[in-house]
C-alpha positions, -999 to +999 in steps of 0.1 A: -793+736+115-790+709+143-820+713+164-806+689+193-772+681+205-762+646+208-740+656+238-750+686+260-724+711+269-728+707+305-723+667+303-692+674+278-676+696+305-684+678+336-669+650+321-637+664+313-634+683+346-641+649+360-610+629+344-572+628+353-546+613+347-548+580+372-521+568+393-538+542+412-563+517+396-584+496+412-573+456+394-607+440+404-627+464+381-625+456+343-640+478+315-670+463+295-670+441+261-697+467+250-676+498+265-642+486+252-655+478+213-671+511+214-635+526+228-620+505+199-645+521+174-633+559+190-595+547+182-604+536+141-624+565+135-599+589+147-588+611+118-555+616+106-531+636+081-542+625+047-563+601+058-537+575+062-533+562+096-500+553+101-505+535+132-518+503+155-535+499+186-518+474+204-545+463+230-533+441+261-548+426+285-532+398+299-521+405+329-482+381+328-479+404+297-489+438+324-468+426+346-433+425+321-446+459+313-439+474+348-402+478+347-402+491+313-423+518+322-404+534+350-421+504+375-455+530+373-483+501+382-508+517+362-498+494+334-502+463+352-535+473+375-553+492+346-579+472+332-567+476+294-533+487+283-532+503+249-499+508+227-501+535+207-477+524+175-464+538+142-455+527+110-417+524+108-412+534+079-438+546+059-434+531+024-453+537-008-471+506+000-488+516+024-497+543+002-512+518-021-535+500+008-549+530+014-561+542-018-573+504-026-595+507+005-608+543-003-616+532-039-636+503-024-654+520+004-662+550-020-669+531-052-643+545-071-616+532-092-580+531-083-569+552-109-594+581-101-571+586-072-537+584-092-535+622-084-541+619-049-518+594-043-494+614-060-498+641-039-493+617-008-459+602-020-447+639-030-451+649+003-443+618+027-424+590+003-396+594+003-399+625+034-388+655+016-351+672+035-358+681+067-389+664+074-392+640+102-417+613+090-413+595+123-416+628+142-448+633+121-466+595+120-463+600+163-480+633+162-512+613+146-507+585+171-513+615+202-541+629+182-554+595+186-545+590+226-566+626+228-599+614+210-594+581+233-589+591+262-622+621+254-642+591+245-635+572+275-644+602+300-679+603+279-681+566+291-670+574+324-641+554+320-605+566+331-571+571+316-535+577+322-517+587+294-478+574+294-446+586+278-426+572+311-419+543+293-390+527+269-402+520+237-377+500+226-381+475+252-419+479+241-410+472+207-389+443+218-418+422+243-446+431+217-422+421+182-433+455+168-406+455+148-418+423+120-449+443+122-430+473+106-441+493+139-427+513+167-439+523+202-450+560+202-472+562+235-491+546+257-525+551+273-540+523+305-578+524+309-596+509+334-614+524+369-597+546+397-592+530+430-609+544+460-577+558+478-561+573+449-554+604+462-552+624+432-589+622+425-601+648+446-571+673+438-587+702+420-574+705+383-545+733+377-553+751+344-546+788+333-574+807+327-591+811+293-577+846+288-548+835+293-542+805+268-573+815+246-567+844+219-597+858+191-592+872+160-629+881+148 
């Protein structure tokens, strides 16, 4: 039994009542080398289906590079005022290659052998290479890159950083300025993180959420 919590509940709560979506930076004020490693850390030890990670974090931070960004996301400024603008990208396509990277590196961080894990990778490529009828592999390699945005953009409330998350973009033009597509990766969302400006007048708008008994149902 844990006789301390790392986080209290209060703190936990305050700061998640505390963060919104930010539509008006402030350019001046730029996030940390300490805070934005440990923000990098949140993104790598985000878990996903199987293990796998089937994405990149495209991390940008020059500001020309901002700037080309603006009209590719609707001309929202948050991309270019933000202090760090993070790509969220997937694996296009996911091959059984990548398969193979992955159990290599388990087999080395565990101190296991390859073929220990024939079974498992088995079990991968039955179920994602080549996508069985009907499954979207794309559809599902972008629902691990939002439960990554969610754990970042968690993370950076705990360091009293903000967010705006960002699908009012066009991620082929994305794909195009960032040559994603060599990579073998496609734009799924966006997130900006930096520090809200003063005037932004959706700081002090109280939050808009159903009640608990409304979107919260027990079985016990």
């Amino acid at each position: 039994m844990i006789s301390s919590k790392p986080v209290s509940n209060e703190t936990l709560l305050e700061q998640l009542r505390w963060r919104y979506a930010v539509k008006k930076f402030a350019p001046a004020e730029k996030i940390s080398v300490a805070d934005w490693q440990t923000l990098e850390q949140a993104l790598v030890l985000t878990p996903s289906s199987f293990g796998l990670q089937p994405w990149k974090f495209v991390v940008i931070t020059d500001q020309a590079t901002k700037e080309k960004l603006v009209p590719m996301s609707w001309n929202q400024r948050q991309v270019a005022d933000a202090s760090h603008v993070v790509v969220f990208a997937v694996r296009k396509p996911l091959t059984e290659s990548d398969v193979d990277r992955y159990i290599a590196v388990t087999a080395e961080i565990r101190g296991v052998s390859v073929e220990s894990l024939v079974g498992f990778k088995k079990m991968m490529i039955g179920s994602l290479v080549p996508p069985p009828s009907g499954f979207d592999i794309h559809h599902w390699a972008a629902l691990q890159a939002y439960i990554a945005l969610g754990n970042f953009m968690t993370s950076a409330a705990l360091l009293g950083i903000d967010t705006c998350p960002m699908e009012g973009i066009v991620p082929a033009k994305y794909d195009e300025l960032l040559g994603l597509p060599q990579e073998g990766f496609g734009t799924a969302v966006v997130c900006v993180a930096g520090y809200r400006a003063s005037d932004d007048k959706y700081a002090s708008l109280p939050k808009v959420r159903f009640p608990v008994s409304d979107v919260v149902r027990h079985i016990s």
